[in-house]
C-alpha positions as CSV (number, residue, x, y, z in Angstrom):
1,X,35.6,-33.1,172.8
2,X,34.5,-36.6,171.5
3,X,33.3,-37.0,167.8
4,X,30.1,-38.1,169.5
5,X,29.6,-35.0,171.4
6,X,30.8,-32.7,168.5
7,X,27.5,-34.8,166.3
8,X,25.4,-33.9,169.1
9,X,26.0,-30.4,169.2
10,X,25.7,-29.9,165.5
11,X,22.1,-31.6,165.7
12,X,21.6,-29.4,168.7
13,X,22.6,-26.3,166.7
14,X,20.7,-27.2,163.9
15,X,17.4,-27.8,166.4
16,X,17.9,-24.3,167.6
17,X,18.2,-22.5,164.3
18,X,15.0,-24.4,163.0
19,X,13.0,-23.6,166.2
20,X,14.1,-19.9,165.3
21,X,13.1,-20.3,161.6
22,X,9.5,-21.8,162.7
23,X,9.0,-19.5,165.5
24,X,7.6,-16.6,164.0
25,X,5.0,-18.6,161.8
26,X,4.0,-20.1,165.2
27,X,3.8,-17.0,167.1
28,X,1.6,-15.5,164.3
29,X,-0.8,-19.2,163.8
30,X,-1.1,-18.8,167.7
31,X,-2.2,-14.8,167.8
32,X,-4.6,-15.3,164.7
33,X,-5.9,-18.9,165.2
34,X,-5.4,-20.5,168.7
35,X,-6.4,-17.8,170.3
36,X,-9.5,-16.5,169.0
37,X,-10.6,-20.1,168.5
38,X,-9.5,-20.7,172.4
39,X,-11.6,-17.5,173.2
40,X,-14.5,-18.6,171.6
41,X,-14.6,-21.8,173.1
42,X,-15.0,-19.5,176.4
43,X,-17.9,-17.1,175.2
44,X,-19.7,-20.6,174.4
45,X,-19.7,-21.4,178.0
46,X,-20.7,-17.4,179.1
47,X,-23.9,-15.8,178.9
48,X,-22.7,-13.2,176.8
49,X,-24.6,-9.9,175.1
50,X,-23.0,-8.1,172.0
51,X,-23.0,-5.2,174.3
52,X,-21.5,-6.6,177.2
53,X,-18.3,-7.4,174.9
54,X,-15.6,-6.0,176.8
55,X,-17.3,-5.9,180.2
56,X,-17.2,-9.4,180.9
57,X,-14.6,-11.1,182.6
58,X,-13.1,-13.9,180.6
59,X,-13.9,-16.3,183.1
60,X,-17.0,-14.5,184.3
61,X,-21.0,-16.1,184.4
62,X,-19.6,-19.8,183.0
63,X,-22.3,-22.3,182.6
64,X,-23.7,-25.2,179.8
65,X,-27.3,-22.6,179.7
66,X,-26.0,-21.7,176.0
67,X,-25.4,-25.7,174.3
68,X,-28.7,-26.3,176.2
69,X,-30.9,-23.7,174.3
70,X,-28.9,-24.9,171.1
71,X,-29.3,-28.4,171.7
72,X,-32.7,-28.1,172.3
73,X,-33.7,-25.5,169.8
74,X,-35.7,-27.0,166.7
75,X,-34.0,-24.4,164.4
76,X,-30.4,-25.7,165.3
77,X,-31.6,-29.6,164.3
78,X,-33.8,-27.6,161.0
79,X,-30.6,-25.3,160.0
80,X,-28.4,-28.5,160.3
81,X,-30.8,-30.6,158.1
82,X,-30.8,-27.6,155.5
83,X,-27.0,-27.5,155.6
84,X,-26.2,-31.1,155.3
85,X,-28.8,-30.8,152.1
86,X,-27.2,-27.8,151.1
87,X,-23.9,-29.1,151.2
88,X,-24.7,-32.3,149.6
89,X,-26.2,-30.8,146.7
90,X,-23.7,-28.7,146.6
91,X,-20.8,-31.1,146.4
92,X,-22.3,-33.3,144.1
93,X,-23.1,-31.1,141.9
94,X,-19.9,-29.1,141.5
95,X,-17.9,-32.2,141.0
96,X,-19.5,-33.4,138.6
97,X,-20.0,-30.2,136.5
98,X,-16.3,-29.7,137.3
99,X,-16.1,-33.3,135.6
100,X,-17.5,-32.9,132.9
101,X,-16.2,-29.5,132.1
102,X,-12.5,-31.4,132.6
103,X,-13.7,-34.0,130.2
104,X,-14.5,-31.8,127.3
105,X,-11.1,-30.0,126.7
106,X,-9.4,-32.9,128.0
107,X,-8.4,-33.5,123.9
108,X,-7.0,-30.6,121.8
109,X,-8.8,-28.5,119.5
110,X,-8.9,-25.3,118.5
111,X,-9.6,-22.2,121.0
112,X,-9.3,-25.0,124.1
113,X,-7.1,-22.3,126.0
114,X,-10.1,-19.8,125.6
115,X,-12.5,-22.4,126.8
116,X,-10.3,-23.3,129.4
117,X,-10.0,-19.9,130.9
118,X,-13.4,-18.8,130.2
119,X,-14.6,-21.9,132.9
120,X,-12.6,-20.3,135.6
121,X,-15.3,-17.1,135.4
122,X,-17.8,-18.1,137.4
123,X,-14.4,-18.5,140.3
124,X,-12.5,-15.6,140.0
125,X,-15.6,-13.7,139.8
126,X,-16.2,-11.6,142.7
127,X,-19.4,-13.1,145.1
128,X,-21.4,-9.9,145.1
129,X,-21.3,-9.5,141.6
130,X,-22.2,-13.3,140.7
131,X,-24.9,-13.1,143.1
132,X,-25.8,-9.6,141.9
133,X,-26.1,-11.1,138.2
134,X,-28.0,-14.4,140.0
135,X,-30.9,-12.6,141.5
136,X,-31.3,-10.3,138.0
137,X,-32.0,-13.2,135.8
138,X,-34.3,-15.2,138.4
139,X,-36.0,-11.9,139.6
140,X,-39.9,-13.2,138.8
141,X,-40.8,-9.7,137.1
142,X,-37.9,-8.8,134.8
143,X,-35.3,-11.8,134.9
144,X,-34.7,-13.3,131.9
145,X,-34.9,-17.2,132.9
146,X,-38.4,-16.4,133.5
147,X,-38.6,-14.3,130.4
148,X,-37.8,-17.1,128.5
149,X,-39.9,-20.0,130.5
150,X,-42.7,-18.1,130.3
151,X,-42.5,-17.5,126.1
152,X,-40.5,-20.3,125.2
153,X,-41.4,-23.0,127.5
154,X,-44.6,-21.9,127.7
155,X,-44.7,-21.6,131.4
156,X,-48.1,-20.5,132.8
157,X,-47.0,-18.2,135.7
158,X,-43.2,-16.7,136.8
159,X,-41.4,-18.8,139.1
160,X,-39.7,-16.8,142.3
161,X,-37.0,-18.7,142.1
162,X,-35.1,-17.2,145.1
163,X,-38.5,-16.4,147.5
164,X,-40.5,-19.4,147.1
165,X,-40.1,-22.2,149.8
166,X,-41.8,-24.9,148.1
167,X,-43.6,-25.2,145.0
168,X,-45.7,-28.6,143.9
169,X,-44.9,-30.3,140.6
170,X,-47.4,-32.6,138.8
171,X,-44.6,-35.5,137.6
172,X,-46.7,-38.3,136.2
173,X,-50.0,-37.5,137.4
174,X,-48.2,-37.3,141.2
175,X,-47.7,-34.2,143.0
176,X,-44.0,-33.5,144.1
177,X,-42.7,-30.8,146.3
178,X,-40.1,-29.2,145.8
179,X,-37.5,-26.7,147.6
180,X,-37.1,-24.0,144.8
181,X,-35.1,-21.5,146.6
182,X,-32.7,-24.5,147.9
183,X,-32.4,-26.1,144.9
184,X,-31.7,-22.8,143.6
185,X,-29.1,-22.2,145.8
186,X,-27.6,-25.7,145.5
187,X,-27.5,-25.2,141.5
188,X,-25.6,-21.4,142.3
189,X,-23.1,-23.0,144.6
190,X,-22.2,-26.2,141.7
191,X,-21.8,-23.4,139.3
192,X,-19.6,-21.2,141.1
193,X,-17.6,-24.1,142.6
194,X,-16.7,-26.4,139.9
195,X,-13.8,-24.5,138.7
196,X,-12.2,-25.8,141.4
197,X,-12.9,-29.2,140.8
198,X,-12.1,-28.8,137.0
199,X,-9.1,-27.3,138.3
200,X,-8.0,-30.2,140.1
201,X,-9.3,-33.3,138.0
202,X,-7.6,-31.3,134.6
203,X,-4.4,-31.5,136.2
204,X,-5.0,-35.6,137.3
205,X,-6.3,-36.3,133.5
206,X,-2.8,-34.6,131.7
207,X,-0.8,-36.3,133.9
208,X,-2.7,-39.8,133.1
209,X,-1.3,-42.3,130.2
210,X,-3.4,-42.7,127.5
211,X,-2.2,-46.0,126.5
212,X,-4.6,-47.8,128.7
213,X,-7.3,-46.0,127.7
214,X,-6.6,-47.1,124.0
215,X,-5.8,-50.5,124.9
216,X,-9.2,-50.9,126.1
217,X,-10.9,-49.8,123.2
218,X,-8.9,-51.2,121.0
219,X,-10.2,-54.6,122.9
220,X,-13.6,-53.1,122.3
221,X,-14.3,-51.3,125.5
222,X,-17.2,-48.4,124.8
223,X,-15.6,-44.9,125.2
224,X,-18.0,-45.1,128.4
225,X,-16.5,-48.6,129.3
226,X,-13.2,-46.7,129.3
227,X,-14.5,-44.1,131.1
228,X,-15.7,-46.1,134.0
229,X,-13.4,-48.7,133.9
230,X,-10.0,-47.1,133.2
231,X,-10.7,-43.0,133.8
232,X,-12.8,-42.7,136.6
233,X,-10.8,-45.5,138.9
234,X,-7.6,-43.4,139.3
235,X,-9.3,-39.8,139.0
236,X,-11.1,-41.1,142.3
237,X,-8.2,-40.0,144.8
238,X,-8.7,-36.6,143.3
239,X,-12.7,-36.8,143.4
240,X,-12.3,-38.0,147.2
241,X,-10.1,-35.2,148.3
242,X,-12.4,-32.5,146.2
243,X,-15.2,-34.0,149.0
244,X,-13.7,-33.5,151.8
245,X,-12.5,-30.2,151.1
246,X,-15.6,-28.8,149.7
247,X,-17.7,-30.7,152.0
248,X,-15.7,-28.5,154.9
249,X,-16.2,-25.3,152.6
250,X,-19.4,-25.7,151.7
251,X,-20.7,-26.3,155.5
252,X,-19.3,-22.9,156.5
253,X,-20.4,-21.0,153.3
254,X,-22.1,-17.9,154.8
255,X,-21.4,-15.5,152.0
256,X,-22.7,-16.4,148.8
257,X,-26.1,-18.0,150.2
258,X,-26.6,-14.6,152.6
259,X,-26.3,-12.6,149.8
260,X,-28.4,-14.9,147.2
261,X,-31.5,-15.1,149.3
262,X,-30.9,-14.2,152.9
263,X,-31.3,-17.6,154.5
264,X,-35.1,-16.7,154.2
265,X,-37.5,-19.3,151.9
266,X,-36.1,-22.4,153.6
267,X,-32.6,-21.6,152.6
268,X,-31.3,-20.7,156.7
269,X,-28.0,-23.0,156.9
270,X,-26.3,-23.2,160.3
271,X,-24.3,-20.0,159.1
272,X,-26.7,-18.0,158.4
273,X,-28.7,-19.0,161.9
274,X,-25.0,-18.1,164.0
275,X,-25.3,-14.6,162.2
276,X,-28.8,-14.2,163.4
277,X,-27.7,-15.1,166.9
278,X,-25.4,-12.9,166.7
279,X,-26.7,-9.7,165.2
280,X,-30.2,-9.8,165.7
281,X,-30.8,-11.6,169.2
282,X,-27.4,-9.9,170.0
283,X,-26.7,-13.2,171.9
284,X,-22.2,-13.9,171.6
285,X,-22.9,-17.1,174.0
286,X,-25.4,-18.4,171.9
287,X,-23.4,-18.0,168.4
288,X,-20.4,-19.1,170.2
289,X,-22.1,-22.6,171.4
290,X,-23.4,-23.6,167.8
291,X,-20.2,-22.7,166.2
292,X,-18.6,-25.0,168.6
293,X,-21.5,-27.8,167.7
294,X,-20.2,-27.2,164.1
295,X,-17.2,-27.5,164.6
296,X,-17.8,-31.1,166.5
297,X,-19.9,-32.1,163.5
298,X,-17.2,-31.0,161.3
299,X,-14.6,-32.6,163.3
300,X,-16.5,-36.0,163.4
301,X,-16.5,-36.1,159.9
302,X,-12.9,-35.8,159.5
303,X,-12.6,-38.6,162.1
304,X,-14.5,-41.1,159.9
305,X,-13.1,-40.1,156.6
306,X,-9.2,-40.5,158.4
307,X,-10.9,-43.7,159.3
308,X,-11.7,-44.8,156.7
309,X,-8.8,-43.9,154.4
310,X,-6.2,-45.7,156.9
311,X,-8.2,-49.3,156.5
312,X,-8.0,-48.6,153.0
313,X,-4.6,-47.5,152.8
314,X,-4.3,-50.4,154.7
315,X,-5.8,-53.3,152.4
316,X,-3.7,-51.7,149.3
């Protein structure tokens, strides 16, 4: 046998034993995610009860009837504009607290480790107890927020924080509505969520050099010119992957927002509508199709950001 044909069955070899080591992670991705996700797909295209799971042929009753009541349903197009809010809000806000909380034990002092670890509560914390303590502070009869608002503040009535759709501000002599229970959802979500992000940019700002940093102000940049100048410019890879991750997070939350107000009070995300679909009009075809409209939304996202980051990668 030639040296070349020894070299080939080596690499051979070597292909084989891989394709054995990989096998069993794909065998188990395929059983828990391509399927179920394949399957789905199908139920989108069926009309499909709850209780005629099981009944039904796979391939049984397939028609477009379900993306057409989606597509054409007002509280698909409502639910979507409540989510992209939602998620907005949400992102923004966690960030930036995240941010924040990242700059203020970026330098030593003393009990940093303690502060450190007591920012990582509101994360670890389990989501029926943080939403548990939520709606006890913000409940309009006992809560202590309004407790306070209404003897400190000097607030005229209690604010249902988590029931009340819109409320009207007088800002300068001009009314302003505003989504209380959203906003209160949005401001639950940036608390419970910028752990993660303080996780993240901590780890960017202790691996950063300080010495352009004290170059700048010793040329007599402001601590904020430094900041925006020499800080924020290479924390922005981190800040631009904590968006797209939270943005995909944040569109499928279900959990924390079901069990902070119910999706009632204007707070019904996408989620919270595909639940409804599913256990109170019973209707598996129906869920199905608008999780597959998410997932398109979701997926088109993705498309523009890889877009966008190849031009720029691209440029540099």
């Amino acid at each position: 046998m030639t040296i070349t044909g020894k070299r080939r069955t080596l690499a051979q070899l070597d292909a084989r034993t891989g394709a054995s080591l990989v096998a069993p992670t794909l065998i188990i991705v395929a059983v828990v995610v391509v399927v179920p996700l394949v399957w789905s797909v199908v139920i989108a295209f069926q009309r499909l009860k709850l209780i005629n799971v099981g009944r039904q042929g796979l391939f049984e009753n397939l028609s477009v009837d379900n993306f057409v009541r989606v597509l054409t349903s007002d509280s698909l197009w409502n639910s979507l504009g409540t989510t992209v809010a939602y998620t907005t809000g949400s992102v923004i806000l966690s960030i930036s607290l995240g941010l924040v909380a990242a700059m203020i034990v970026r330098k030593p002092f003393r009990g940093r480790t303690l502060v450190r670890a007591s920012f990582l509560l509101p994360y670890v914390a389990p989501v029926v107890a943080v939403t548990f303590v939520w709606r006890t502070m913000l409940n309009p009869e006992f809560g202590i927020v309004n407790e306070f608002g209404q003897n400190v503040l000097g607030w005229r009535d209690a604010i249902p924080f988590l029931s009340q759709t819109q409320a009207v501000w007088d800002v300068l002599g001009a009314e302003v509505s505003v989504p209380t229970a959203l906003l209160t959802a949005i401001a639950f979500e940036g608390w419970r969520y910028f752990p993660f992000a303080f996780l993240f940019l901590m780890a960017r700002l202790e691996a950063m050099s300080s010495e352009p940093e004290e170059a700048a102000l010793v040329d007599g940049a402001t601590p904020l010119q430094s900041f925006r100048y020499v800080v924020l410019p290479q924390l922005m890879p981190v800040i631009v992957l904590l968006t797209v991750l939270r943005t995909i997070w944040t569109f499928n939350e279900f959990d924390d927002i079901f069990l902070l107000t119910g999706g009632a009070a204007g707070t019904g995300v996408a989620s919270v509508r595909i639940f409804e679909l599913l256990t109170v009009q019973r209707n598996v075809g129906a869920a199905s199709a608008q999780s597959v409209v998410l997932a398109i939304f979701l997926v088109a996202f993705l498309t523009v950001y890889a877009i966008i980051s190849r031009k720029r990668g691209a440029r540099l």
